[in-house]
C-alpha positions as CSV (number, residue, x, y, z in Angstrom):
1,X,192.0,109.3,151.2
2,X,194.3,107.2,152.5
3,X,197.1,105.4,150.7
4,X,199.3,102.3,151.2
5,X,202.1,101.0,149.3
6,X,202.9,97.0,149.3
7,X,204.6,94.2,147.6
8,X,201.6,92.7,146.7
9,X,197.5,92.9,147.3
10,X,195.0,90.0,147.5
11,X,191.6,90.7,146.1
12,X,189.2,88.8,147.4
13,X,189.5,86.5,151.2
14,X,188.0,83.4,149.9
15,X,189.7,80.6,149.4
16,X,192.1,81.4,147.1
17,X,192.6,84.8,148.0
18,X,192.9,82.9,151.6
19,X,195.7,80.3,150.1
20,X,197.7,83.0,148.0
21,X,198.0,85.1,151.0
22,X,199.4,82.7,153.7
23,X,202.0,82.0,150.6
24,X,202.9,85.5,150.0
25,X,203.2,86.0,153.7
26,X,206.3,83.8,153.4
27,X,207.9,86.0,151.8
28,X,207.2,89.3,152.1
29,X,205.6,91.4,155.2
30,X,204.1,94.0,152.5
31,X,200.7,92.7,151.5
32,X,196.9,93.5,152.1
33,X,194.3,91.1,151.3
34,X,191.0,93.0,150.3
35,X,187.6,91.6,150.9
36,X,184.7,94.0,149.5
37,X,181.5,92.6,152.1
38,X,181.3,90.0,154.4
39,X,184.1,87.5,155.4
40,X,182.9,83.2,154.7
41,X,183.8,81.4,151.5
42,X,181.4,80.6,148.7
43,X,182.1,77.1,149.6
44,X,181.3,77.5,154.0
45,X,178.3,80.7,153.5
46,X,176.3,79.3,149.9
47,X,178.1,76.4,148.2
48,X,179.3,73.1,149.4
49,X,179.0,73.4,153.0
50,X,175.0,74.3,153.4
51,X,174.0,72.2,150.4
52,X,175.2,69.2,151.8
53,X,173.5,69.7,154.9
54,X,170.4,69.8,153.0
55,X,171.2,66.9,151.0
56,X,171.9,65.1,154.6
57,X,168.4,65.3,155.6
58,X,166.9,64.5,152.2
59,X,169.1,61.6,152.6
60,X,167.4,60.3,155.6
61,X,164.2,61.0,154.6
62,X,164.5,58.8,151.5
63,X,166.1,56.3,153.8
64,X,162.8,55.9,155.9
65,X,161.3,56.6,153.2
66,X,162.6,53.4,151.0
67,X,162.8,51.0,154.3
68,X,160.0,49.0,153.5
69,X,161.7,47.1,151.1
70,X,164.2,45.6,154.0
71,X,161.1,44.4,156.0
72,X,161.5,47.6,157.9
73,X,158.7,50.6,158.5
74,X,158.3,53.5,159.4
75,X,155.2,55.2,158.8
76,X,155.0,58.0,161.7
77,X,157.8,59.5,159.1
78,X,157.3,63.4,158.9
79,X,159.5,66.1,157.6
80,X,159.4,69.2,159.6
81,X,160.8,71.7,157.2
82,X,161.0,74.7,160.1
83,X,163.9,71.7,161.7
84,X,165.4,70.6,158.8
85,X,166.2,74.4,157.9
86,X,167.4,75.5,161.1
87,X,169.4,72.5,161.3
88,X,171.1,73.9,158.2
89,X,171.4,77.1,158.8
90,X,172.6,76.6,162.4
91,X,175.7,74.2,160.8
92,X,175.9,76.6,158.3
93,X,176.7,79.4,160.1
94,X,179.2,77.0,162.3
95,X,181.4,77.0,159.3
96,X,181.2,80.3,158.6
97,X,182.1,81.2,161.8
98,X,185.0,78.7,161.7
99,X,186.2,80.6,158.5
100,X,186.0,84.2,159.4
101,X,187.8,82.8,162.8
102,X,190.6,82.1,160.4
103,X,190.5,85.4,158.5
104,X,190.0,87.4,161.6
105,X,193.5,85.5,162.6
106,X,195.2,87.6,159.7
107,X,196.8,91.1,161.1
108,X,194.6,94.2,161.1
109,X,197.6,95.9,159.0
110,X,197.1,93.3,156.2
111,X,193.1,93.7,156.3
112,X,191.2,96.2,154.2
113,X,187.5,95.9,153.7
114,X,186.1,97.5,150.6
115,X,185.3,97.1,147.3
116,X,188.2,97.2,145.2
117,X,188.6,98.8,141.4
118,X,191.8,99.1,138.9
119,X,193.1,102.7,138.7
120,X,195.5,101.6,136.3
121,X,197.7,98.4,136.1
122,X,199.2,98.8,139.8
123,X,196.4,101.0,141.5
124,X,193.4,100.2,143.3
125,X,190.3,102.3,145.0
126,X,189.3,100.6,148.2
127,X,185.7,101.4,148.9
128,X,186.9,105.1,148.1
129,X,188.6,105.4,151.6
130,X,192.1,104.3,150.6
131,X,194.4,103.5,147.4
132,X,196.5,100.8,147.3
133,X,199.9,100.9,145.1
134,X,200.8,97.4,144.6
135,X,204.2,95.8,142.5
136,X,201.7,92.7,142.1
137,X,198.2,91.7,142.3
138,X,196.6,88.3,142.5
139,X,192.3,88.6,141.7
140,X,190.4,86.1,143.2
141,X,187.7,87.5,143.8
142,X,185.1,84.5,143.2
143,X,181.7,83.7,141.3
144,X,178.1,84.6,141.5
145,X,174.7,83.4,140.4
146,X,173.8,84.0,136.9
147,X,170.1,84.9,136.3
148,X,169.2,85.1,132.7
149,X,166.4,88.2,131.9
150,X,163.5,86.2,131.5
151,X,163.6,84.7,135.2
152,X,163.6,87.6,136.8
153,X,159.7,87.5,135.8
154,X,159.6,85.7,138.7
155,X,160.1,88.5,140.9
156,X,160.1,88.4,144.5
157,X,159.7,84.5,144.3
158,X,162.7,84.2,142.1
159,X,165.7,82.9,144.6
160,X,169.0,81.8,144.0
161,X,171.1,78.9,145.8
162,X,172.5,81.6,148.0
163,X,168.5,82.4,149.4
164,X,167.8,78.8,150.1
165,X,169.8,78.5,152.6
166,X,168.3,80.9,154.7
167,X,164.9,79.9,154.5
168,X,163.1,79.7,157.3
169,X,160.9,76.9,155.9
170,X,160.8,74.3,153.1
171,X,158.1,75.9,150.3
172,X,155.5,73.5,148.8
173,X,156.5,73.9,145.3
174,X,159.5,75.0,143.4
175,X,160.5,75.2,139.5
176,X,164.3,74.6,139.6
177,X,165.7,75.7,136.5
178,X,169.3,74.8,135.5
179,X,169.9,71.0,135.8
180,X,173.6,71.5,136.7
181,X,175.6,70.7,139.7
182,X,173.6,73.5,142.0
183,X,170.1,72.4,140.2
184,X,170.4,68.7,140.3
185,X,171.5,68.4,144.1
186,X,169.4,71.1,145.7
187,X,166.2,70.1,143.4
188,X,166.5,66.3,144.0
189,X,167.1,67.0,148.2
190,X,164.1,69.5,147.7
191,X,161.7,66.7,146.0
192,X,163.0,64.1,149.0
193,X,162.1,66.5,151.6
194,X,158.4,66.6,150.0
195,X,158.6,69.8,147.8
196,X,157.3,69.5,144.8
197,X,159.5,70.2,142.3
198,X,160.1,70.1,138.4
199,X,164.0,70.4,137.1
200,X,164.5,72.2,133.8
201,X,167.2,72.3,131.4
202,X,167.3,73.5,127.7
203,X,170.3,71.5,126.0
204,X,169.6,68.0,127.5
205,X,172.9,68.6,129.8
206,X,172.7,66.7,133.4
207,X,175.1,68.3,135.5
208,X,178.8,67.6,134.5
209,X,178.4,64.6,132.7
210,X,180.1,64.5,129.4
211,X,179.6,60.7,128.0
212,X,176.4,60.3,126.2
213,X,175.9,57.1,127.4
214,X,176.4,57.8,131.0
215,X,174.1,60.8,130.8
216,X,171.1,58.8,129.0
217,X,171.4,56.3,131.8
218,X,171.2,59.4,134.4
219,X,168.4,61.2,132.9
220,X,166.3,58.2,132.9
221,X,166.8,57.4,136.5
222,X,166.2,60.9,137.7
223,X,163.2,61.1,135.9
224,X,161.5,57.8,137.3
225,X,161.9,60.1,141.3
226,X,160.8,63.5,140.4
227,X,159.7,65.9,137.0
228,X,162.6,66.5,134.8
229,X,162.5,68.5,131.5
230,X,165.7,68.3,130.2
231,X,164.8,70.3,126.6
232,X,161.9,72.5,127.7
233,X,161.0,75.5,125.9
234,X,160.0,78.0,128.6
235,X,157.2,80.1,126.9
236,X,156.3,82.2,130.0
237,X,157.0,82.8,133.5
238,X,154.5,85.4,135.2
239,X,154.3,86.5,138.7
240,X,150.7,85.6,140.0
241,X,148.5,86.3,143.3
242,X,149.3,82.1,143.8
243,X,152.9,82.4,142.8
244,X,155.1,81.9,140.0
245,X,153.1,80.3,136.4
246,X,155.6,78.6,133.7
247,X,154.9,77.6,130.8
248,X,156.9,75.7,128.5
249,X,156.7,73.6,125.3
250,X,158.3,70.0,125.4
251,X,157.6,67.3,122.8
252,X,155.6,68.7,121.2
253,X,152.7,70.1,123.6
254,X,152.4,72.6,125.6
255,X,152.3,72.9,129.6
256,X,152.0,74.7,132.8
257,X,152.6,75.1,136.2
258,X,152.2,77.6,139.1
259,X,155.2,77.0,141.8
260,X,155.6,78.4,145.0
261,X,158.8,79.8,143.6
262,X,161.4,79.6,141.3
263,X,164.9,78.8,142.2
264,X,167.7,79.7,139.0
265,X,170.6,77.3,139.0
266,X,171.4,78.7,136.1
267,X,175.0,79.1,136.4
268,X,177.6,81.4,137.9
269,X,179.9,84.3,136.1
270,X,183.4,85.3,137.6
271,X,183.1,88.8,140.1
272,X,185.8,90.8,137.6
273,X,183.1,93.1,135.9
274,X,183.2,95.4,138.4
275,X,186.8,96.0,139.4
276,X,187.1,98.4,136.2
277,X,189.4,95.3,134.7
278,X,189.5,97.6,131.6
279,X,191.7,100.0,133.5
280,X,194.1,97.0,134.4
281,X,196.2,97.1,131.3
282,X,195.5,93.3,130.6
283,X,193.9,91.4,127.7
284,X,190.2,90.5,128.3
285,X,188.2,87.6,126.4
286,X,184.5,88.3,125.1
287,X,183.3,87.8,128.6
288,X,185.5,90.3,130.1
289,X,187.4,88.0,132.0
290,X,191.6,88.2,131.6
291,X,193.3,85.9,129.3
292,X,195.5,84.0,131.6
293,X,198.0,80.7,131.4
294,X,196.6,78.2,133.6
295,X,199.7,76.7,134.3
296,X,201.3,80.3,136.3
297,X,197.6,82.1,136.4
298,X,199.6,85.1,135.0
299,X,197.7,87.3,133.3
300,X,199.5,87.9,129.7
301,X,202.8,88.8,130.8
302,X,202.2,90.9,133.7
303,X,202.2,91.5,137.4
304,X,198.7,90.2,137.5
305,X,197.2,87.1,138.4
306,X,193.7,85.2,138.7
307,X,192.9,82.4,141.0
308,X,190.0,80.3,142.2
309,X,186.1,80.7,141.0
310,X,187.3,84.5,139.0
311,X,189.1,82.8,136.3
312,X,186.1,80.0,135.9
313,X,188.9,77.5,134.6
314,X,188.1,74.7,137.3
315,X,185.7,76.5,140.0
316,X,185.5,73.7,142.5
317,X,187.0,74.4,145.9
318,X,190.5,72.1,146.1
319,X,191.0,74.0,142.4
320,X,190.8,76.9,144.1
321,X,193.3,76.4,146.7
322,X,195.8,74.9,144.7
323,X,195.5,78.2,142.4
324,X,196.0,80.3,145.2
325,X,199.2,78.5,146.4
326,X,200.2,78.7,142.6
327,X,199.3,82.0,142.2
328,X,200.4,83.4,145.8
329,X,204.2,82.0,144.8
330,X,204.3,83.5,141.6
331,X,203.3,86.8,142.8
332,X,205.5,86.7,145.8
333,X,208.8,85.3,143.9
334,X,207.9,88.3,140.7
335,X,209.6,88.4,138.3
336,X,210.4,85.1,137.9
337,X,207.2,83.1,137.9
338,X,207.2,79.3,137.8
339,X,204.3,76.5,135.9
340,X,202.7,75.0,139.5
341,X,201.9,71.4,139.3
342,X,198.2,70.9,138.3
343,X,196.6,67.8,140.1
344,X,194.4,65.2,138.2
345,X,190.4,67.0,137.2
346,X,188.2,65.4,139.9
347,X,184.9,66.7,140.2
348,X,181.5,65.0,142.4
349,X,178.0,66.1,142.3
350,X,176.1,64.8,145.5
351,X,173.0,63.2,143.9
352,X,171.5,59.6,144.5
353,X,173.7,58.3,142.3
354,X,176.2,60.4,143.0
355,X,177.9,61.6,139.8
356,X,181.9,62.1,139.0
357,X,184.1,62.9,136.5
358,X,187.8,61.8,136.5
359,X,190.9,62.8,134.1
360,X,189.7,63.4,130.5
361,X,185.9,63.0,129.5
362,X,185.8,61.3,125.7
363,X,185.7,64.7,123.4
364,X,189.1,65.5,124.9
365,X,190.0,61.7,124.4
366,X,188.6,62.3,120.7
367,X,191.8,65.0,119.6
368,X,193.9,61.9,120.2
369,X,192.7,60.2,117.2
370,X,190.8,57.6,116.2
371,X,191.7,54.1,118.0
372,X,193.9,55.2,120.6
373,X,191.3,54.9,123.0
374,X,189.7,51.9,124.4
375,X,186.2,52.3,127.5
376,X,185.3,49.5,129.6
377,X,182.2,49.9,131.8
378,X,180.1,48.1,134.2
379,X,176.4,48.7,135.2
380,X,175.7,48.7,139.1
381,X,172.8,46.6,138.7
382,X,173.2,43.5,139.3
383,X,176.7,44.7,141.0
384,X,176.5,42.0,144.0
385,X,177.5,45.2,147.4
386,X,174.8,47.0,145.4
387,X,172.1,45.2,145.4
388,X,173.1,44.4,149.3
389,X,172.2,47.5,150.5
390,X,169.8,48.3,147.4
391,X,171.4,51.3,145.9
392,X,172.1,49.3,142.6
393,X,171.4,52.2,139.9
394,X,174.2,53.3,138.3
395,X,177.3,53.3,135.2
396,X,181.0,53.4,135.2
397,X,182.5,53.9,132.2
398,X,186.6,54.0,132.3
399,X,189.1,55.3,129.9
400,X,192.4,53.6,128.8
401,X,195.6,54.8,126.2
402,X,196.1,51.9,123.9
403,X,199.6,51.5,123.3
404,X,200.4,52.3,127.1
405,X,197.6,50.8,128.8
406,X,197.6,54.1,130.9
407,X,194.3,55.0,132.7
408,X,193.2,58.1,131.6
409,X,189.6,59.3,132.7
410,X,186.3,57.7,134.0
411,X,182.6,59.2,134.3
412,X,181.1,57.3,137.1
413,X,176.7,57.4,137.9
414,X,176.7,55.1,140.7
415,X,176.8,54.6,144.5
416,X,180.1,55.8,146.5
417,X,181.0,57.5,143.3
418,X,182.6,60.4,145.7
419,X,185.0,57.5,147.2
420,X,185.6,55.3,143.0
421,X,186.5,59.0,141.7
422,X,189.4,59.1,144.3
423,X,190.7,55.7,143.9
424,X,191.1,56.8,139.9
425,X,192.0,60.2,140.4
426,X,195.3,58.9,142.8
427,X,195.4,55.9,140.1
428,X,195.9,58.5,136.9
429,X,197.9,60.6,138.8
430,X,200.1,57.8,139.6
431,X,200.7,57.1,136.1
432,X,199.3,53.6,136.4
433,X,198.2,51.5,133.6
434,X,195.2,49.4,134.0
435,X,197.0,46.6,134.9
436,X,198.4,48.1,137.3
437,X,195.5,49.1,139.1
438,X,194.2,45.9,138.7
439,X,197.5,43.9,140.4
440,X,196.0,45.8,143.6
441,X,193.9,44.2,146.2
442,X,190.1,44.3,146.5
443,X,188.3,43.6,149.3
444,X,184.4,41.4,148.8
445,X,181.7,42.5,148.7
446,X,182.3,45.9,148.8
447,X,181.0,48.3,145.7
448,X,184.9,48.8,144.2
449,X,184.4,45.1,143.2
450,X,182.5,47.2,140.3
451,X,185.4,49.2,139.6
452,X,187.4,45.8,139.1
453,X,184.9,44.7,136.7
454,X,184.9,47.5,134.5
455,X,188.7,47.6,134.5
456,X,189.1,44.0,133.9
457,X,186.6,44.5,130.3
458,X,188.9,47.7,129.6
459,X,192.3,45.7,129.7
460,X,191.0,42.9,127.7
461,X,190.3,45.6,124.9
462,X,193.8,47.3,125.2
463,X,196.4,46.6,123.1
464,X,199.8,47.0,125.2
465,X,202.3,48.2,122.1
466,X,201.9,50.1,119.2
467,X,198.5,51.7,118.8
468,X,196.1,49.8,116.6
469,X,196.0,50.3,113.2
470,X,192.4,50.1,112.2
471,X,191.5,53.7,112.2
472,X,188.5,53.1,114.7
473,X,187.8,54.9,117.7
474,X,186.3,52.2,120.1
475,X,183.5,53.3,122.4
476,X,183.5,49.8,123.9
477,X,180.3,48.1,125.3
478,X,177.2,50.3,124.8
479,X,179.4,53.2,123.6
């Protein structure tokens, strides 16, 4: 067996394994960055990349689809699902390629490929071909699908997000269960590309909306476009000569279905269970992931670090670039490690309404206390850019400090909601009030007219000065 000693190994060439490394390159020549299979980021080979093609052409399919009501048609409108997946797996593999370019880019000395697990707190087993002594390690080794036991019932029609991608052709019929981030976008781009499809969900959760009033207004729009359970009871799923047969209990009565197959969007779990963590010499939590400060990503007060999608702290891809650089300098500079600056929470789900969440939602507002938060909101309805171009569905609901009149969070289920969560992302990590924001221009008619009109109600419930002394927590209009 061979064996290396360096400053500091990289577990895992995503992107934060990716990040961490060009930082610890800086500073040290010593380092190998250990991928266990293939090279390609969640985000490029299975995540954000290859979804969003899909959504692309679901997006212009409901486009033709909804022309009518401009005076224009199209009725020779058919979706070839052999082009429509070759499509995305031919820009898939694009980016891919563009990322393994990248990694490929890295010096042969500082590349080992192989599974990696913990001898002990500075040892590692590369795919039982070499060991690794390292001063410092940095884990970022990513996420994968969770499937809970009773889908796999489903068999060899059960697929993940990962397996869609690399279809060949769109199915007829799918159950999507999980109505998350994954479930929502590829289930509502599925049902737009002429699948039939049913989404369900167990708690009433839609994806990562946390306002209650927000996510009523969402479930009720999805379910006018396709089948959504959103607290189904799933009784049975059984592998049958026609496909895959649920069924479930919901208010009340009891149902079923037989789907081509069933995708599970049921989540993902960090990839730490099998690097023998135990051996590590780090404290675990009940899921076997390492405590860690998310702040320095140092685990306890060790030489190790997490970063990205393995510490399941913020898995979205900008998170896990910024954890890298954080966790890359702390490893590189050891022993003194350093608090990295943590940007603003932003996250987007790519449904029609789009969906975002900005700052703090309102149960993290709540440990404030009562009345030191005010919401303003404003309903995309009869919003006047909107109902222009005839996406008016939609909420915004916005979060201000009384006392300060600081912005502090927003859940948005509207049109350009990707674009309105930037504008208050940059705004709260500005430190601007809500007057602030407002004292900037806006151009008409353009859909951030909305955002003007929900801020404007918020600052006429603010009170600028000392916090009000009524005791009430004030949900605002419709809260």
């Amino acid at each position: 067996m061979d064996k290396r000693e360096v400053d500091v190994a990289i577990i895992g060439a995503g992107t934060a394994g990716m990040v961490a490394y060009q930082r610890v390159r800086k500073m040290t020549d010593r380092v190998v960055l250990i991928e266990g299979a293939q090279y390609g980021t969640t985000c490029a080979r299975v995540g954000c990349m290859p979804s969003k093609l899909l959504i692309a052409a679901a997006e212009v399919a409901h486009t033709l689809a909804e022309a009518g009501q401009f005076g224009v048609r199209a009725e020779s409108t058919r979706i070839d699902g052999l082009q429509v997946m070759a499509r995305v797996r031919q820009q898939r593999d694009r980016f891919v390629q563009s990322v393994v370019r990248s990694i490929e880019s890295v010096p042969s000395a500082h590349r080992l490929v192989g599974h990696a697990r913990f001898i002990d707190s500075h040892r590692l087993i590369v795919g039982e071909h070499t060991e690794v002594r390292a001063d410092r390690i940095v884990i970022a080794t990513g996420s994968r699908p969770v499937i809970p036991g009773p889908l796999k019932d489903a068999r060899d029609r059960l697929v993940v997000n990962d397996d869609v991608f690399d279809w060949q052709d769109l199915p007829s019929s799918v159950a999507v269960f999980g109505p998350g981030v994954i479930g929502l976008e590829l289930g509502q781009a599925l049902s737009r590309l002429g699948v039939d499809i049913r989404l369900f969900g167990v708690s009433g959760g839609i994806g990562s909306i946390r306002d209650e009033v927000v996510r009523d207004y969402a479930l009720q729009t999805f379910q006018r476009e396709f089948p959504f359970s959103p607290r189904a009871e799933t009784r049975q799923i059984e592998r049958t000569e026609q496909g895959v047969r649920v069924v479930w209990l919901e208010d009340g009565q009891q149902h079923e279905q037989t789907f081509d197959c069933l995708l599970a969007a049921t989540g993902r779990k960090p990839n730490v269970d099998h690097l023998d963590i135990q051996n590590a010499g780090i404290e675990l939590d009940y899921r076997g992931v390492p405590l860690f400060d998310p702040h320095t990503l140092r685990c306890g007060d060790s030489h190790i670090f997490i970063a990205g999608d393995a510490n399941n702290h913020r898995p979205l891809l900008h998170e896990a670039a910024d954890e890298g650089r954080i966790a890359g300098d702390n490893a590189a500079a050891w022993p003194e490690v350093t608090a990295g600056a943590r940007k603003t929470p932003m996250s987007v789900v790519f449904t029609d309404p789009q969906i975002a969440s900005v700052g703090q939602d309102l149960q993290q507002l709540a440990t404030r206390g009562q009345g030191c938060v005010a919401v303003g909101h404003v309903s995309f309805e009869d919003q006047g850019r909107s109902k222009v171009i005839a996406r008016n569905q939609g909420l915004l609901r916005v979060y201000g400090e009384h006392g300060s009149g600081l912005l502090l969070g927003a859940q948005i289920f509207g049109p350009a909601a990707e674009h309105l969560a930037h504008l208050l992302a940059w705004s709260i990590e500005k430190r601007m009030t809500v007057s602030d924001m407002l004292a900037m221009p806006f151009y008409h008619p353009v859909i951030e007219e909305g955002l003007r009109t929900a801020l404007k109600e918020l600052n006429n419930q603010l009170s600028i000065g000392p916090v009000p002394g009524d005791g009430c927590f004030d949900c605002g209009p419709g809260g």
